[in-house]
DOKELUM-157305 format. One record per residue (C-alpha): y negated, z, x negated; residue number from 1; residue in one letter. Coordinates in steps of 0.05 Angstrom, whole numbers, padded with zeros to 5 digits, m for minus. Layout:
BEGIN
py_pz_px_i_aa
Y_Z_X_NUM_A
...
***
This chain:
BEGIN
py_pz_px_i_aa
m02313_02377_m02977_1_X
m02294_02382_m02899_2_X
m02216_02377_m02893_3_X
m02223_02370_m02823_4_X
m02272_02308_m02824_5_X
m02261_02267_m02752_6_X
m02243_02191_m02770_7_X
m02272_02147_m02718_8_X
m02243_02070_m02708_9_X
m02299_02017_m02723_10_X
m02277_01963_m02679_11_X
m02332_01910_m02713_12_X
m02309_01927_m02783_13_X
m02236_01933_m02766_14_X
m02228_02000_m02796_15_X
m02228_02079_m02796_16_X
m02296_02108_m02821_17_X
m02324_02171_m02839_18_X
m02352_02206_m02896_19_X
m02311_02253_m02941_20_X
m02255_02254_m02956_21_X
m02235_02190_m02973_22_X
m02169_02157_m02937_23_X
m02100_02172_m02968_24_X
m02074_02114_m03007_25_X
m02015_02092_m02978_26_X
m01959_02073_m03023_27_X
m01939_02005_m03009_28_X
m01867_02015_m02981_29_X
m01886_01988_m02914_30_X
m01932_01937_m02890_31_X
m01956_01946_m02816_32_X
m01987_01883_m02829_33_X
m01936_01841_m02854_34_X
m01888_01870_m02806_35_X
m01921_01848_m02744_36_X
m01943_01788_m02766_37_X
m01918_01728_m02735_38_X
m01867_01766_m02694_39_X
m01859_01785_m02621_40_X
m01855_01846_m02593_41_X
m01821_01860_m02518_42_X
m01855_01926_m02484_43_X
m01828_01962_m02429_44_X
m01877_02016_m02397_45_X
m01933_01990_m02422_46_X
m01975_02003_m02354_47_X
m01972_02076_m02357_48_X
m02012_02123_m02396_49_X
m01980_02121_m02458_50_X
m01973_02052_m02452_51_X
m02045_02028_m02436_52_X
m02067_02063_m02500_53_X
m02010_02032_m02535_54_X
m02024_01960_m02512_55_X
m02102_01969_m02522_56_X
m02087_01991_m02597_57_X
m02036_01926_m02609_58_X
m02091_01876_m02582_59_X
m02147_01917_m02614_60_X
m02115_01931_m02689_61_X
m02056_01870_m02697_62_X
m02079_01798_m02677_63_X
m02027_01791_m02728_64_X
m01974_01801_m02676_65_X
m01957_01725_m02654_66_X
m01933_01751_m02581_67_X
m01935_01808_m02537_68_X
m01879_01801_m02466_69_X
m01900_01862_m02426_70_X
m01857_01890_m02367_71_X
m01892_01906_m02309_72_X
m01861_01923_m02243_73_X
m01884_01894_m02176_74_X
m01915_01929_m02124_75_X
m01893_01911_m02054_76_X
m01926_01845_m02048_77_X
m01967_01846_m02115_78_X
m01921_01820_m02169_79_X
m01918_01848_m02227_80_X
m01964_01796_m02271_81_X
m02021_01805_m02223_82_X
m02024_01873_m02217_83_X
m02032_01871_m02299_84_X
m02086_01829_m02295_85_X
m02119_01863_m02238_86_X
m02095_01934_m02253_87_X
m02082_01951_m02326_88_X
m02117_01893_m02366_89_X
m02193_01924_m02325_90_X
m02175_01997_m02329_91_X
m02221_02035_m02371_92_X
m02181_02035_m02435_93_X
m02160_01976_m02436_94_X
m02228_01932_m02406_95_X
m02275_01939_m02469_96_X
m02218_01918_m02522_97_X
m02205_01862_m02479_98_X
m02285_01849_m02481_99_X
m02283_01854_m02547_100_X
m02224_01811_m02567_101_X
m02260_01748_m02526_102_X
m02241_01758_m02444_103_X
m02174_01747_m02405_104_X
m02175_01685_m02433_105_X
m02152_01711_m02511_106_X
m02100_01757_m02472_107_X
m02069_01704_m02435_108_X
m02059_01658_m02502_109_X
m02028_01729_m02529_110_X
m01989_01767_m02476_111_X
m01937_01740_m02431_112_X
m01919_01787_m02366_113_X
m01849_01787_m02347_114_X
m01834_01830_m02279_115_X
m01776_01876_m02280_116_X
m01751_01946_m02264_117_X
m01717_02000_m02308_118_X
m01661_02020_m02255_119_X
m01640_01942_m02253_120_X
m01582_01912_m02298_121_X
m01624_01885_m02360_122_X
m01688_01926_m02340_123_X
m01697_01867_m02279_124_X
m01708_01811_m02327_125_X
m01694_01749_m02288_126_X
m01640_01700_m02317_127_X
m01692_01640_m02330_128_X
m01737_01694_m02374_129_X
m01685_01727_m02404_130_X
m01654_01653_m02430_131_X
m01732_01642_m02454_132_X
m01727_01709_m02497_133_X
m01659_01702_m02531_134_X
m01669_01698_m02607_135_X
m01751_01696_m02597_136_X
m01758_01786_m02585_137_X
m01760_01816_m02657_138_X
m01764_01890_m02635_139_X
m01771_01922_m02561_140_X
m01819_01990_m02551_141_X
m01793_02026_m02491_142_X
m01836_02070_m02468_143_X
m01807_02069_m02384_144_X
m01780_02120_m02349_145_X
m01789_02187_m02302_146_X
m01832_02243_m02324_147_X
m01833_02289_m02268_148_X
m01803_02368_m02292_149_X
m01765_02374_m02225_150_X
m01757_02314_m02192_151_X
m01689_02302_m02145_152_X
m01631_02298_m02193_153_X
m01619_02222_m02180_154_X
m01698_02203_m02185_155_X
m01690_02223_m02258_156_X
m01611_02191_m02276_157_X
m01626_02131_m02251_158_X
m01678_02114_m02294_159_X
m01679_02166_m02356_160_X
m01601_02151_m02365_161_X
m01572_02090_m02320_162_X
m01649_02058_m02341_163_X
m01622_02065_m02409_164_X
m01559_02040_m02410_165_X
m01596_01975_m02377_166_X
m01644_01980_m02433_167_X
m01588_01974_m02490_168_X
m01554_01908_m02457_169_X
m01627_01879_m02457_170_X
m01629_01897_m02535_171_X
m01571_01863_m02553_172_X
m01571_01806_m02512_173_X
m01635_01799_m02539_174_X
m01612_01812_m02613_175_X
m01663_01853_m02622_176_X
m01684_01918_m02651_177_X
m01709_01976_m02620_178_X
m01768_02035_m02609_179_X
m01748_02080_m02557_180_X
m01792_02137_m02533_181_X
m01766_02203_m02504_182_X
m01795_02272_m02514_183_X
m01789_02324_m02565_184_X
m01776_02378_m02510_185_X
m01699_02353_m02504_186_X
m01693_02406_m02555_187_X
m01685_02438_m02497_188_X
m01693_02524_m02499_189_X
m01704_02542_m02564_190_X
m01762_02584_m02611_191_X
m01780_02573_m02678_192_X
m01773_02504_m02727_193_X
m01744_02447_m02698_194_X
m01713_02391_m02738_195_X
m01716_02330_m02736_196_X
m01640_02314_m02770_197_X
m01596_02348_m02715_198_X
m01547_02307_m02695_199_X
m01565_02259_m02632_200_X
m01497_02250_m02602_201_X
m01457_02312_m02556_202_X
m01526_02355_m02567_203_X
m01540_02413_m02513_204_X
m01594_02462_m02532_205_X
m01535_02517_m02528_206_X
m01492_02486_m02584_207_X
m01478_02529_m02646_208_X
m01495_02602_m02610_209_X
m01437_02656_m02607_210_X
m01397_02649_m02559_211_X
m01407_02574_m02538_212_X
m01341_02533_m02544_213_X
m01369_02482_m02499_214_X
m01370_02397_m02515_215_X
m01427_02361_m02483_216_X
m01406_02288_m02466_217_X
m01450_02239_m02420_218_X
m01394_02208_m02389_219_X
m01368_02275_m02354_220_X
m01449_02294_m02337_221_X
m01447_02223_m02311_222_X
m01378_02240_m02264_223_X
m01405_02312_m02241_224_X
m01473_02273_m02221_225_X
m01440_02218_m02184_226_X
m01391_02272_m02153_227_X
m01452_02322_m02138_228_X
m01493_02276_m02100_229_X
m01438_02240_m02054_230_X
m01418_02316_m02037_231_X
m01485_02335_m02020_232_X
m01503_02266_m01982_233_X
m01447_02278_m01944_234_X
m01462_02345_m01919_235_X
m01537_02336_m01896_236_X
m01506_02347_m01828_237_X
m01470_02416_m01843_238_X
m01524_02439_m01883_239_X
m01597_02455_m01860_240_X
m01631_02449_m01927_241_X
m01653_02380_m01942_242_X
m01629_02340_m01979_243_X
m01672_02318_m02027_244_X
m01694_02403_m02038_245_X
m01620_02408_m02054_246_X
m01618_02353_m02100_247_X
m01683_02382_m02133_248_X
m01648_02448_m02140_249_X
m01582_02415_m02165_250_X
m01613_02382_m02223_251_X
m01652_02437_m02248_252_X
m01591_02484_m02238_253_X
m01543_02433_m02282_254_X
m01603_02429_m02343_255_X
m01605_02506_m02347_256_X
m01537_02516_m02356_257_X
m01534_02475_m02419_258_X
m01598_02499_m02441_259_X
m01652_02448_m02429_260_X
m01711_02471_m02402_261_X
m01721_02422_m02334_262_X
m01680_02365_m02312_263_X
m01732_02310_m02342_264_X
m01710_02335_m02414_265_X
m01638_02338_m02385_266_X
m01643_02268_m02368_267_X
m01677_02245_m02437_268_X
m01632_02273_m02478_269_X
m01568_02233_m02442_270_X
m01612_02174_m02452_271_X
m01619_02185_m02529_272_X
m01543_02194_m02534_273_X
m01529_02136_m02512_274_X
m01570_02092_m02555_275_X
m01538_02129_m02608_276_X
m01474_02124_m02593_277_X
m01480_02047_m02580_278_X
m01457_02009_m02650_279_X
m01489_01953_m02676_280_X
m01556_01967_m02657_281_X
m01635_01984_m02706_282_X
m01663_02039_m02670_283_X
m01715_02095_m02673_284_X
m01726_02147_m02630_285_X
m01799_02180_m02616_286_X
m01802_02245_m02588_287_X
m01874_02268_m02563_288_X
m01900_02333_m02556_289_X
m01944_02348_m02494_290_X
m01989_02281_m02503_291_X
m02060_02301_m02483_292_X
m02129_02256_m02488_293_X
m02153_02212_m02532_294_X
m02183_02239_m02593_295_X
m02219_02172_m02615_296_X
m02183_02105_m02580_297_X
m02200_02076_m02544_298_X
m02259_02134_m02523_299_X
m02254_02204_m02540_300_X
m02226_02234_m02470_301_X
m02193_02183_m02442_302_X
m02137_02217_m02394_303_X
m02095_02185_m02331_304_X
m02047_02222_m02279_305_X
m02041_02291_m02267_306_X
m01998_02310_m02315_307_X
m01992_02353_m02382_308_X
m02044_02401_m02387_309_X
m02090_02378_m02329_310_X
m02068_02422_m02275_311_X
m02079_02485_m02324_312_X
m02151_02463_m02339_313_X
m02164_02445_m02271_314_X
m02141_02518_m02254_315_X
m02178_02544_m02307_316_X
m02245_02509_m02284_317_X
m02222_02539_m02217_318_X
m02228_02603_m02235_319_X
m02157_02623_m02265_320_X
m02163_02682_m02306_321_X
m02100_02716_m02314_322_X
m02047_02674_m02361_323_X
m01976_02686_m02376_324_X
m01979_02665_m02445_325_X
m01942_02681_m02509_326_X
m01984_02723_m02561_327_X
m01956_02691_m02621_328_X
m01938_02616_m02604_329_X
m01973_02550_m02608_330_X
m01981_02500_m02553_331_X
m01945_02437_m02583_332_X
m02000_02381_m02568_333_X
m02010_02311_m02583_334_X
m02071_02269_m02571_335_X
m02045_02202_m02531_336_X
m02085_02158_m02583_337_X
m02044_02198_m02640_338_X
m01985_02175_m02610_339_X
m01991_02107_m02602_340_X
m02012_02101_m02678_341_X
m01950_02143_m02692_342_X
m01903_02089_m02646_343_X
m01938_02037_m02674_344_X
m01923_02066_m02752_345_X
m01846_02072_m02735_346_X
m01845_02006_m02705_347_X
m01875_01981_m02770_348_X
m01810_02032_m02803_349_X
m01761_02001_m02766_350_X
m01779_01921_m02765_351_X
m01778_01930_m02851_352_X
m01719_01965_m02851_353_X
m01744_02031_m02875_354_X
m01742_02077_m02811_355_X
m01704_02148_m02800_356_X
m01673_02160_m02727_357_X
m01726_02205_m02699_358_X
m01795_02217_m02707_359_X
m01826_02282_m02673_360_X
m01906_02268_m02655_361_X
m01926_02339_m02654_362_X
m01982_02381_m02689_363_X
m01963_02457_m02691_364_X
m01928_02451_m02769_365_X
m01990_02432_m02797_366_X
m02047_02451_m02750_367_X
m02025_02500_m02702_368_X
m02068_02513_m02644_369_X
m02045_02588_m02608_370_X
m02038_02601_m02534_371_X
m02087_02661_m02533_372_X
m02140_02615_m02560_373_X
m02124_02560_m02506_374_X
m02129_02621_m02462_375_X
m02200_02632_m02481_376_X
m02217_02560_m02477_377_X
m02196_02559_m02402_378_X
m02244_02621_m02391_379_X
m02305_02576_m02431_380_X
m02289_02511_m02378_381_X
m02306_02562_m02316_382_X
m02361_02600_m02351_383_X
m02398_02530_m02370_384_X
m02381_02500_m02298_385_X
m02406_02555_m02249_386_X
m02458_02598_m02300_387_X
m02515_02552_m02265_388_X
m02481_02527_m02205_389_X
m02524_02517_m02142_390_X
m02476_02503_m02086_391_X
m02421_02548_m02070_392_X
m02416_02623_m02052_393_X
m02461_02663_m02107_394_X
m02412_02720_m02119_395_X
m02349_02675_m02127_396_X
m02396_02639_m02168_397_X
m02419_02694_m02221_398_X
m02342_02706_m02209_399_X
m02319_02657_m02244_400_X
m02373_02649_m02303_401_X
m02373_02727_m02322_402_X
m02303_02751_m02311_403_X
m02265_02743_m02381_404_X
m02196_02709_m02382_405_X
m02139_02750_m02402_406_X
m02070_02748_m02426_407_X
m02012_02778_m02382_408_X
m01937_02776_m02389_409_X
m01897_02745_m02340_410_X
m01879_02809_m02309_411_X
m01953_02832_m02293_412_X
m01962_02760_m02268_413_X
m01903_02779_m02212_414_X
m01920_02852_m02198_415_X
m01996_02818_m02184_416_X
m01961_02754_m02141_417_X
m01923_02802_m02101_418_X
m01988_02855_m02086_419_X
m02026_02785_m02066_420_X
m01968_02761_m02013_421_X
m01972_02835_m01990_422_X
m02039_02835_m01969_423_X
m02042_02764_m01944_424_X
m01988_02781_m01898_425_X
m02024_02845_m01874_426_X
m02084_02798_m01863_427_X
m02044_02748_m01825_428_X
m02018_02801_m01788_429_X
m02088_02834_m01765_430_X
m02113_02760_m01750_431_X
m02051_02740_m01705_432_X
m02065_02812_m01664_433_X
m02131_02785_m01655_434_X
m02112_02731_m01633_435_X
m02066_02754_m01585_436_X
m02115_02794_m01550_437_X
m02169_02765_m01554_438_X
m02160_02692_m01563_439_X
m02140_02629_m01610_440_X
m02226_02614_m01603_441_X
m02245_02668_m01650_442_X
m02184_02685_m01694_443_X
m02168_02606_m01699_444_X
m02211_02585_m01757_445_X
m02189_02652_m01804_446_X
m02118_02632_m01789_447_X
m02132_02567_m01817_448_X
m02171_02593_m01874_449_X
m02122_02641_m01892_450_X
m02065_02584_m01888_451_X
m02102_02539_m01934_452_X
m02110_02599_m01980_453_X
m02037_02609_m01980_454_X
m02025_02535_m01996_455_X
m02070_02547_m02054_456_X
m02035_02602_m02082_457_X
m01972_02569_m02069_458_X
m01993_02514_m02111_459_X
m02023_02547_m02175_460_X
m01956_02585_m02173_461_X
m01913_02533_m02171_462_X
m01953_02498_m02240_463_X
m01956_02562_m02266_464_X
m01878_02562_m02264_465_X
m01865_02497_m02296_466_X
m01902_02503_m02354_467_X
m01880_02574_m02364_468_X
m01815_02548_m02416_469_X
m01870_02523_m02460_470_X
m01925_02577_m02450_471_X
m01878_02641_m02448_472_X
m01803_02633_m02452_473_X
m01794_02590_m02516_474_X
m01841_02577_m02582_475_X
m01835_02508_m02606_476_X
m01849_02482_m02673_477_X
m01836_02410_m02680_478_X
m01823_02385_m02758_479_X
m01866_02317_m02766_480_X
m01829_02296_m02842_481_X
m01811_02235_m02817_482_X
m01873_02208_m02790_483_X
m01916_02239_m02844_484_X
m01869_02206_m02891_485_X
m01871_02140_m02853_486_X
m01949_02146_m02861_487_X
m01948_02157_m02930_488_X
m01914_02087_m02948_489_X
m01962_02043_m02911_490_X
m02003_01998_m02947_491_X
m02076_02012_m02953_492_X
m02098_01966_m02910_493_X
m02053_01989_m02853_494_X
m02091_02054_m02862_495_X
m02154_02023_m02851_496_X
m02116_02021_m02777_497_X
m02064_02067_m02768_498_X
m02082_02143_m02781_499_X
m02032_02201_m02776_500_X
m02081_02259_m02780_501_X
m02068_02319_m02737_502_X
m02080_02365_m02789_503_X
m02159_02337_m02788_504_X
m02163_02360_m02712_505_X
m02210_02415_m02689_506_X
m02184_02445_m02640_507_X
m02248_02482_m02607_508_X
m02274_02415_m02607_509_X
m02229_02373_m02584_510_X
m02214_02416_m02524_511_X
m02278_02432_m02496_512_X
m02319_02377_m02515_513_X
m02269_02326_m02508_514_X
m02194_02351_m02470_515_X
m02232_02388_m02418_516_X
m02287_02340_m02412_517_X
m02242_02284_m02406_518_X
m02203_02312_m02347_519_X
m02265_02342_m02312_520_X
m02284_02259_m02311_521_X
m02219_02223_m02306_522_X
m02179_02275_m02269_523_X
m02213_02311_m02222_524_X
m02241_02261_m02177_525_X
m02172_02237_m02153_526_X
m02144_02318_m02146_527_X
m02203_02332_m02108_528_X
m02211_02279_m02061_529_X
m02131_02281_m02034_530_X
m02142_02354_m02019_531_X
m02214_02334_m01976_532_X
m02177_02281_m01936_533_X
m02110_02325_m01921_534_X
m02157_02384_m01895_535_X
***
C-alpha cells in the first residue's frame, strides 16, 4: 500500500478521492461543517495569492457559510468591488469554481465587497459598512499585509504593525473573533526544531542565548522607528544617499540586531505581539512556511507574483549551476492549496472554541525535502529546457543541458563573484580603449552588452542573497502538532474537504512536474516580457 498516494478534490462529488489508503477518520471534536454554517466570515487579503486560493476553496468546499464580506482595496479610479469582479473573481483560480458554483450571479447572492485599506484606522472600513457589520461578522481571516524581504523600513510598519493595530479595533468593534496570518520565519535566526509554544509576547530570535540581557518591547521599536525616520527625512539634504536606500538599509540593520532574519519577519513578529498582548480577544495565529504552488486546488501549478521560490527556478532554468546551499538542511515548503485548507481547519478550531495560539504550516518534521536535492532539481529544469532547444546560441545551449549543478559554500560563491567583477572590469576597460580610439560606432554595442550583462549578474546576486538565511545560514524545522492535531478532530465529513497531508507529497514530483512547471507557465511570461520592453 502507497503511503504517499496523491488525493485529488472531486469537485462533482464534493470530496477527496483516490485509491489506497483510505482517509483518516477524524474524531468528531470539531465540525468544519457545523462551524461555518450559517455564519459570516470578514476576509482581509483575500485578492492576493494566498487569498485567491483561500476564497476559491470557501466558495468551492462551504456553501454552508451564509456570508462572505471581502476587503478589497481600490485602485486609483477602479474601486475596490469592481476590480473583484473584474480582477480576482476571472483570474484563473478563481474563474472555473465560480463556473462551477452557477456564474457571478451565485457570488453576488454570497459575497459582499467592502473597500478598505490595511494602513487606515479600522482597515478603511467606512462608517455606514462598519455600522452594517456590528454583531453580524462571526470570525475575521486576515491574510493583508507587506511581504517584500527588504522593503524601506516604513513600507513594512505601516502595514505589518500600524496595519495591525487597525486590524484589532476592527475585531472588537466588530465583536468578533479572529484568524490572523503571519509567517513562520519570525522565528527569526535560528537552526534546528522550532516550537510552536514559545511565548508570543517580548520574543526576539536572540532571547535565552548567553550573554543577552536584553527586553524586546513594541512600543520602544515603535519610538526608535518613528525617531529613525524623522532623523533621516530630515537629512536628505546633508546626506547624498537616498532616502528611501537608507531607509532600506535602516530596517534591515534594526531586524539583524535582534536576530530576525529581514525586516518583513521583523515587522510580523511586532504584529503578532500585539494581538497577543490585546485582552479580551479569540485569536489564532498561522505561520506559513515558504508557500509554493498548488498541489491539487484549484489546478496542480497554480502560482502568482514573483515571489518564494520563483526567482531560484527561473535562475535555475537560466542556467544557474553553482548553489550556496546547506548539505544537511531542508527547504521548509508549503503548497499554497495546503495552506488554505490548514487556515481554513484553524478557522473551524477557533469558531468551536477548540483552537491553540499558533499553528505552523510547514512540511520538513514529517516529510523533509533537502537542499542538495532541490539543487539537483534546478540542474533537471535547464537540462529538460535547452537539451532540444532550437533558437539560441548552440554552445550556451548544450551549456546549460550538460553542465551538472553543484553545491558551493558561500565562500566559493564570493571568491567566484569577485574573479567575475574582475574580469568584467578588465573587459570594460579594453572596450572603453576602443572606444576611445577608435570610436563609440564599433565599441558602442559591446558596451551595452556588457552593461546588460552586469545588470544580470547584479540581479541573480542580489536573489541569491536574500534567500541565503533560509538556504545557508540557518536550518529550519517547523513543529506542525497543532495543525495535525487540529486535523485529527474534524469530523469525517469535513475530511471529505479539508486534507492536511504533507507527509503524502512527492517531492520529485511535485517539483518538476508540477512547482517548476507551474512557474515556467504562470511566472515567466510576466519576468520575461518587463525585461524585453526595458531593453
Amino acid at each position: 500500500m502507497d503511503s504517499r498516494t496523491t488525493w485529488r478534490w472531486n469537485a462533482v462529488r464534493g470530496e477527496y478521492e483516490a485509491g489506497d489508503p483510505p482517509p483518516r477518520q477524524g474524531t468528531g471534536e470539531i465540525s468544519a461543517i457545523d462551524a461555518f454554517s450559517n455564519k459570516t466570515m470578514l476576509l482581509l487579503g483575500g485578492t492576493g495569492f494566498v487569498g485567491k486560493v483561500l476564497l476559491a476553496m470557501i466558495l468551492d468546499r462551504f456553501p454552508e457559510l451564509k456570508h462572505l464580506v471581502v476587503q478589497a482595496r481600490r485602485k486609483k479610479n477602479v474601486s475596490g468591488e469592481q476590480r473583484f469582479y473584474s480582477e480576482v473573481l476571472t483570474s484563473p483560480p478563481l474563474r472555473p469554481v465560480v463556473d462551477r458554483i452557477g456564474g457571478e450571479s451565485v457570488v453576488r447572492q454570497k459575497v459582499q465587497v467592502v473597500e478598505g485599506d490595511l494602513d487606515q484606522p479600522f482597515c478603511g472600513i467606512s462608517a455606514e459598512q462598519l455600522d452594517d457589520l456590528k454583531g453580524k461578522v462571526d470570525i475575521v481571516v486576515n491574510l493583508a499585509g507587506v511581504v517584500d524581504f527588504d522593503p524601506p523600513v516604513n513600507e513594512s510598519v505601516e502595514p505589518n504593525v500600524y496595519g495591525t493595530t487597525h486590524l484589532i479595533d476592527l475585531v472588537k468593534v466588530l465583536n468578533a473573533k479572529l484568524v490572523h496570518v503571519s509567517t513562520a520565519y519570525v522565528a527569526g535566526k535560528k537552526n534546528g526544531h522550532v516550537s510552536e509554544d514559545l511565548p508570543i509576547e517580548g520574543y526576539f530570535p536572540m532571547r535565552g542565548e548567553p550573554g543577552e540581557t536584553r527586553t524586546f518591547s513594541v512600543a520602544e521599536e515603535l519610538d526608535w522607528y518613528q525617531q529613525f525616520v524623522r532623523e533621516t527625512r530630515d537629512s536628505r539634504y546633508t546626506n547624498s544617499r537616498p532616502v528611501r536606500e537608507r531607509l532600506r538599509a535602516g530596517g534591515m540593520d534594526r531586524a539583524e540586531q535582534w536576530g530576525w532574519t529581514n525586516t518583513y519577519t521583523y515587522t510580523k513578529s511586532m504584529g503578532e505581539q500585539l494581538i497577543a498582548h490585546t485582552s479580551g480577544i479569540t485569536y489564532a495565529i498561522v505561520r506559513p512556511a515558504i508557500v509554493e504552488s498548488s498541489m491539487r486546488f484549484p489546478f496542480p501549478g497554480w502560482n502568482e507574483g514573483f515571489t518564494t521560490s520563483a526567482p531560484l527556478v527561473l535562475m535555475g532554468g537560466e542556467g544557474v549551476k553553482s548553489w550556496p546551499v546547506r548539505r544537511d538542511g531542508p527547504l521548509e515548503i508549503i503548497p499554497v492549496d495546503l495552506v488554505a485548507e490548514g487556515i481554513l481547519i484553524v478557522t473551524a478550531a477557533v469558531l468551536c472554541g477548540k483552537n491553540k495560539w499558533v499553528y505552523h504550516l510547514a512540511s520538513a518534521d514529517e516529510n523533509p525535502i533537502m537542499l542538495p536535492r532541490l539543487v539537483a532539481f534546478l540542474g533537471m529544469n535547464s537540462r529538460y529546457k535547452h537539451k532540444h532547444k532550437k533558437s539560441g546560441s548552440k554552445l550556451a545551449n548544450a551549456w546549460k543541458a550538460y553542465v551538472e549543478t553543484e553545491v558551493i559554500t558561500v565562500e566559493t560563491l564570493q571568491a567566484r563573484r569577485t574573479r567575475v567583477h574582475r574580469g568584467l572590469d578588465v573587459i570594460h576597460a579594453v572596450l572603453t580603449l576602443g572606444k576611445t580610439v577608435l570610436g563609440a560606432g564599433r565599441f558602442g554595442p559591446y558596451l551595452k552588452s556588457l552593461r546588460d550583462t552586469r545588470r544580470q549578474i547584479r540581479q541573480q546576486e542580489v536573489t541569491l542573497d536574500k534567500f541565503l538565511p533560509f538556504m545557508f545560514h540557518n536550518s529550519f524545522i517547523f513543529e506542525t502538532r497543532n495543525i495535525r492535531e487540529a486535523s485529527r478532530m474534524l469530523t469525517n465529513e469535513d475530511l471529505k474537504r479539508l486534507k492536511w497531508d504533507p507527509e503524502t507529497i512527492d517531492w520529485a514530483d511535485y517539483w518538476v512536474n508540477i512547482h517548476t512547471k507551474g512557474i515556467e507557465k504562470w511566472i515567466r511570461p510576466g519576468f520575461v516580457a518587463p525585461r524585453k520592453g526595458s531593453s
